[in-house]
PAMARBA-660805 format. One record per residue (C-alpha): x, y, z; residue in one letter; residue number from 1. Coordinates in nm, 3 decimals. Each point is the difference from the previous one (the first is absolute). Example, Ala and Ser with C-alpha at 12.3 -4.5 7.8 and 13.67 -1.06 7.14 Angstrom:
BEGIN
LUMKOL      px      py      pz aa   i
LUMKOL   1.230  -0.450   0.780  A   1
LUMKOL   0.137   0.344  -0.066  S   2
END
This chain:
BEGIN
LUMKOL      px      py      pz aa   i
LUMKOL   0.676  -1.568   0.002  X   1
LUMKOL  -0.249  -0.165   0.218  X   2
LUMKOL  -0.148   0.281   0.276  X   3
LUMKOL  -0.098  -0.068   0.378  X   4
LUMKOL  -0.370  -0.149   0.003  X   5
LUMKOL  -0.097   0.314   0.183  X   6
LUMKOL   0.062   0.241  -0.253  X   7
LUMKOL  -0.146  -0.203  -0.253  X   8
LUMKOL  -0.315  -0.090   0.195  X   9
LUMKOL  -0.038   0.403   0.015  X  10
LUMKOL   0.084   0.082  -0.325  X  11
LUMKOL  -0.231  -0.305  -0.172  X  12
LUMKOL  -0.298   0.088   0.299  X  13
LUMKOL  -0.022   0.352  -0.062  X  14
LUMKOL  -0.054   0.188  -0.320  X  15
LUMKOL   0.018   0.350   0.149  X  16
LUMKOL   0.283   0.189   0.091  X  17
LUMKOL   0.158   0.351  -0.018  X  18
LUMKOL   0.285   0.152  -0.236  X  19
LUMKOL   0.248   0.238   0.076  X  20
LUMKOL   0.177   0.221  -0.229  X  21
LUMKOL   0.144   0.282  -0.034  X  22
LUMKOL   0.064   0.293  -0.224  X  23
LUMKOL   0.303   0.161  -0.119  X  24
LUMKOL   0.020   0.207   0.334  X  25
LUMKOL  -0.013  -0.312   0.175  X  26
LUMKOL  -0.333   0.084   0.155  X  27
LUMKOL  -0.199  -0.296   0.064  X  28
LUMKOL  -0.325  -0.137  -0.141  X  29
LUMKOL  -0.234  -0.273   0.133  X  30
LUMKOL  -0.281  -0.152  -0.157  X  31
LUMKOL  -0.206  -0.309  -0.010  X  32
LUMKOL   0.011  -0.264  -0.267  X  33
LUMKOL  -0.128  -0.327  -0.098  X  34
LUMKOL   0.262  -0.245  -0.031  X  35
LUMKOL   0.123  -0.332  -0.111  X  36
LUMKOL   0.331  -0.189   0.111  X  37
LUMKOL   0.136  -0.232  -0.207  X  38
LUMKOL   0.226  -0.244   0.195  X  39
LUMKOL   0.217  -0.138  -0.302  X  40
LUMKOL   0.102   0.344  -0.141  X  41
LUMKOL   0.020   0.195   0.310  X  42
LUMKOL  -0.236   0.233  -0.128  X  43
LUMKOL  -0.292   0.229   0.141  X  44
LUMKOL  -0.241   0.159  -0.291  X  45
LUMKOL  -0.250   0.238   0.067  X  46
LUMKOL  -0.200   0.224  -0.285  X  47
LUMKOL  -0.022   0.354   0.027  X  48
LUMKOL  -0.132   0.278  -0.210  X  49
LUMKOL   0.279   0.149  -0.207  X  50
LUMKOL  -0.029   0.352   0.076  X  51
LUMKOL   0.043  -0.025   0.403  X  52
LUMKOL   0.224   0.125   0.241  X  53
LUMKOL   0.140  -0.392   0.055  X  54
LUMKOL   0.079  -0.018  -0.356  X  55
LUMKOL   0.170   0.352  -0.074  X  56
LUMKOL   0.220  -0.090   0.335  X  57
LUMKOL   0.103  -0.364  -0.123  X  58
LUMKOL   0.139   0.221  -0.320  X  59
LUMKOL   0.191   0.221   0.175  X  60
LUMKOL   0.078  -0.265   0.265  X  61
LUMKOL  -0.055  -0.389  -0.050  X  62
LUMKOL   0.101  -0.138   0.370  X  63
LUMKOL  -0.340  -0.038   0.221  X  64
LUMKOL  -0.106  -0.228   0.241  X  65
LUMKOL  -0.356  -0.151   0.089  X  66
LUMKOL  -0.097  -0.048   0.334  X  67
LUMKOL  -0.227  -0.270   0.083  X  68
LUMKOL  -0.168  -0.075   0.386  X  69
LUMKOL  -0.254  -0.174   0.172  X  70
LUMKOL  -0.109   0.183   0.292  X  71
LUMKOL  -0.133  -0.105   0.338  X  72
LUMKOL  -0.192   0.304   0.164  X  73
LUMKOL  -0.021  -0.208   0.313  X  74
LUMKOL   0.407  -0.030   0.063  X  75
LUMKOL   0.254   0.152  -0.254  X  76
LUMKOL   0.197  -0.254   0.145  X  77
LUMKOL  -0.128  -0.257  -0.262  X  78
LUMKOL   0.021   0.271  -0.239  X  79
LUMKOL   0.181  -0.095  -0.355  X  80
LUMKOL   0.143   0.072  -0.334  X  81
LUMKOL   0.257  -0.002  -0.289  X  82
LUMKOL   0.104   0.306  -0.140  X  83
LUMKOL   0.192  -0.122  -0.351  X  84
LUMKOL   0.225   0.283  -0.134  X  85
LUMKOL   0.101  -0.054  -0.366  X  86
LUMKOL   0.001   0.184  -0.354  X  87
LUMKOL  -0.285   0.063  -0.220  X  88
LUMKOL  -0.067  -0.044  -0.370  X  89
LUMKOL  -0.324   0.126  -0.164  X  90
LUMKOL  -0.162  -0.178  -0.268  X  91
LUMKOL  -0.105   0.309  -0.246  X  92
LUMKOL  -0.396  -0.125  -0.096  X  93
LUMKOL   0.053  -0.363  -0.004  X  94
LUMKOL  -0.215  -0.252   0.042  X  95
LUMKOL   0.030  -0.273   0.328  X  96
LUMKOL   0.043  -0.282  -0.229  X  97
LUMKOL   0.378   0.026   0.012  X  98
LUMKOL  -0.016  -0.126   0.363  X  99
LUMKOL   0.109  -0.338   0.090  X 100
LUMKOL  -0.355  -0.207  -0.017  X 101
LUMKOL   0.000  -0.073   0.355  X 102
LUMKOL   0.043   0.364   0.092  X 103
LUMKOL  -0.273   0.098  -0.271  X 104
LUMKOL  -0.222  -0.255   0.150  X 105
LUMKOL   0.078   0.142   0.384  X 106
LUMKOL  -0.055   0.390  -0.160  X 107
LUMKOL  -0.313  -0.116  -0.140  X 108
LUMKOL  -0.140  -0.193   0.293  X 109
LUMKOL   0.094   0.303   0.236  X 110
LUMKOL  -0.170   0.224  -0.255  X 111
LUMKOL  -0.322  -0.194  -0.013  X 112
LUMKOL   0.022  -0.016   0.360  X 113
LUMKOL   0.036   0.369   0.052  X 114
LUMKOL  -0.317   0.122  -0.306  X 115
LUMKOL  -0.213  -0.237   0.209  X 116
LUMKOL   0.025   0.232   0.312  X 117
LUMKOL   0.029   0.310  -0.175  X 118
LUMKOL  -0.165  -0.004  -0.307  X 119
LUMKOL  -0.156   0.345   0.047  X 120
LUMKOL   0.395   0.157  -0.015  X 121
LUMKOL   0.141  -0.158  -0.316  X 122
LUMKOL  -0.056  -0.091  -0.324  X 123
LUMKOL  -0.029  -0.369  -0.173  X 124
LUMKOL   0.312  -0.025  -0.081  X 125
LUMKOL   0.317  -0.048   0.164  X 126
LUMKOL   0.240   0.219  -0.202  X 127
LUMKOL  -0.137   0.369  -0.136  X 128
LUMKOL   0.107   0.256  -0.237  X 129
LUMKOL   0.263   0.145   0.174  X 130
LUMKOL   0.139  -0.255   0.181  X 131
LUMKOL   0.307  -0.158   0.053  X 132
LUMKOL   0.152  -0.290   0.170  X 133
LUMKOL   0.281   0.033   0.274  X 134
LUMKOL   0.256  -0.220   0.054  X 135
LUMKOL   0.206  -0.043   0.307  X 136
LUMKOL   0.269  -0.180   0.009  X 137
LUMKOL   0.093  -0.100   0.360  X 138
LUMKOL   0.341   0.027   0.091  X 139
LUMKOL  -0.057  -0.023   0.381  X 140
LUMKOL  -0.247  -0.081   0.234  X 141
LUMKOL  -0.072   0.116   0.340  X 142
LUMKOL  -0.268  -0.239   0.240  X 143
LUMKOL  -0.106   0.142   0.353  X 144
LUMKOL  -0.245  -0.172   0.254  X 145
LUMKOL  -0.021   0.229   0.303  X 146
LUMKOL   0.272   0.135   0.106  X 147
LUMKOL   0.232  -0.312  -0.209  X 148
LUMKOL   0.158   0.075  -0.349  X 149
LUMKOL   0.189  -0.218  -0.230  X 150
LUMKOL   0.148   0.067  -0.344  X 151
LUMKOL   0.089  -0.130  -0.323  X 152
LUMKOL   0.143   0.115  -0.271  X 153
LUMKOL  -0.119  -0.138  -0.374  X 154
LUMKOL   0.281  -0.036  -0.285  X 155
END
């Protein structure tokens, strides 16, 4: 399924956003991620280190969603966003080469992009020790531009 341009100029512009889970009380957790969309599988991958709070919480619970906004300090008017809520799968220590090329190619590019400006904060390579990779498949889609919203819901 095709998505509106605006949620896909959001998702492919930005490779930032934040994840919500939640543990087995249903207390929520947010947290920061890199991430990658990939259009053709209606996926969003991020890579987190195996022993954190996101990952215990997508064991006990696998729905999530991601939030992703651009923000205009100026007016909140032009504020917006997609928040994709889905379920997660985690990838137990393996490597990024099972990605679709293009989406390898995207990770990589955003990776490169992101050791160039903060090279002092990680190491030289993209996936470490304990790390694993995070799949989200989308099953709906939320887009907001102000005070607008409009939906969509993903087979």
């Amino acid at each position: 399924m095709n998505i509106p341009d605006e949620m896909r100029n959001i998702l492919y512009g930005n490779y930032f956003g934040y994840v919500c889970t939640s543990d087995r009380n249903d207390q929520p957790h947010i947290t920061p991620v890199f991430f990658v969309y990939d259009e053709p599988s209606q996926k969003i991958f991020f890579i987190t280190n195996d022993r954190s709070k996101k990952v215990k919480n997508i064991n006990e619970n696998p729905k999530l969603s991601i939030t992703v906004d651009i923000r205009d300090k100026k007016n909140p008017f032009n504020n917006e966003g997609v928040m994709a809520q889905g379920t997660a799968e985690i990838t137990e220590k393996g490597p990024v080469y099972f990605l679709p090329e293009e989406t390898l190619q995207l990770y990589t590019d955003i990776y490169l992009e992101f050791k160039g400006k903060y090279q002092a904060v990680i190491e030289n390579r993209p996936l470490g020790e304990n790390d694993v990779i995070v799949q989200i498949k989308i099953e709906k889609m939320v887009y907001w531009k102000g005070p607008h919203f409009k939906s969509v819901k993903l087979d």
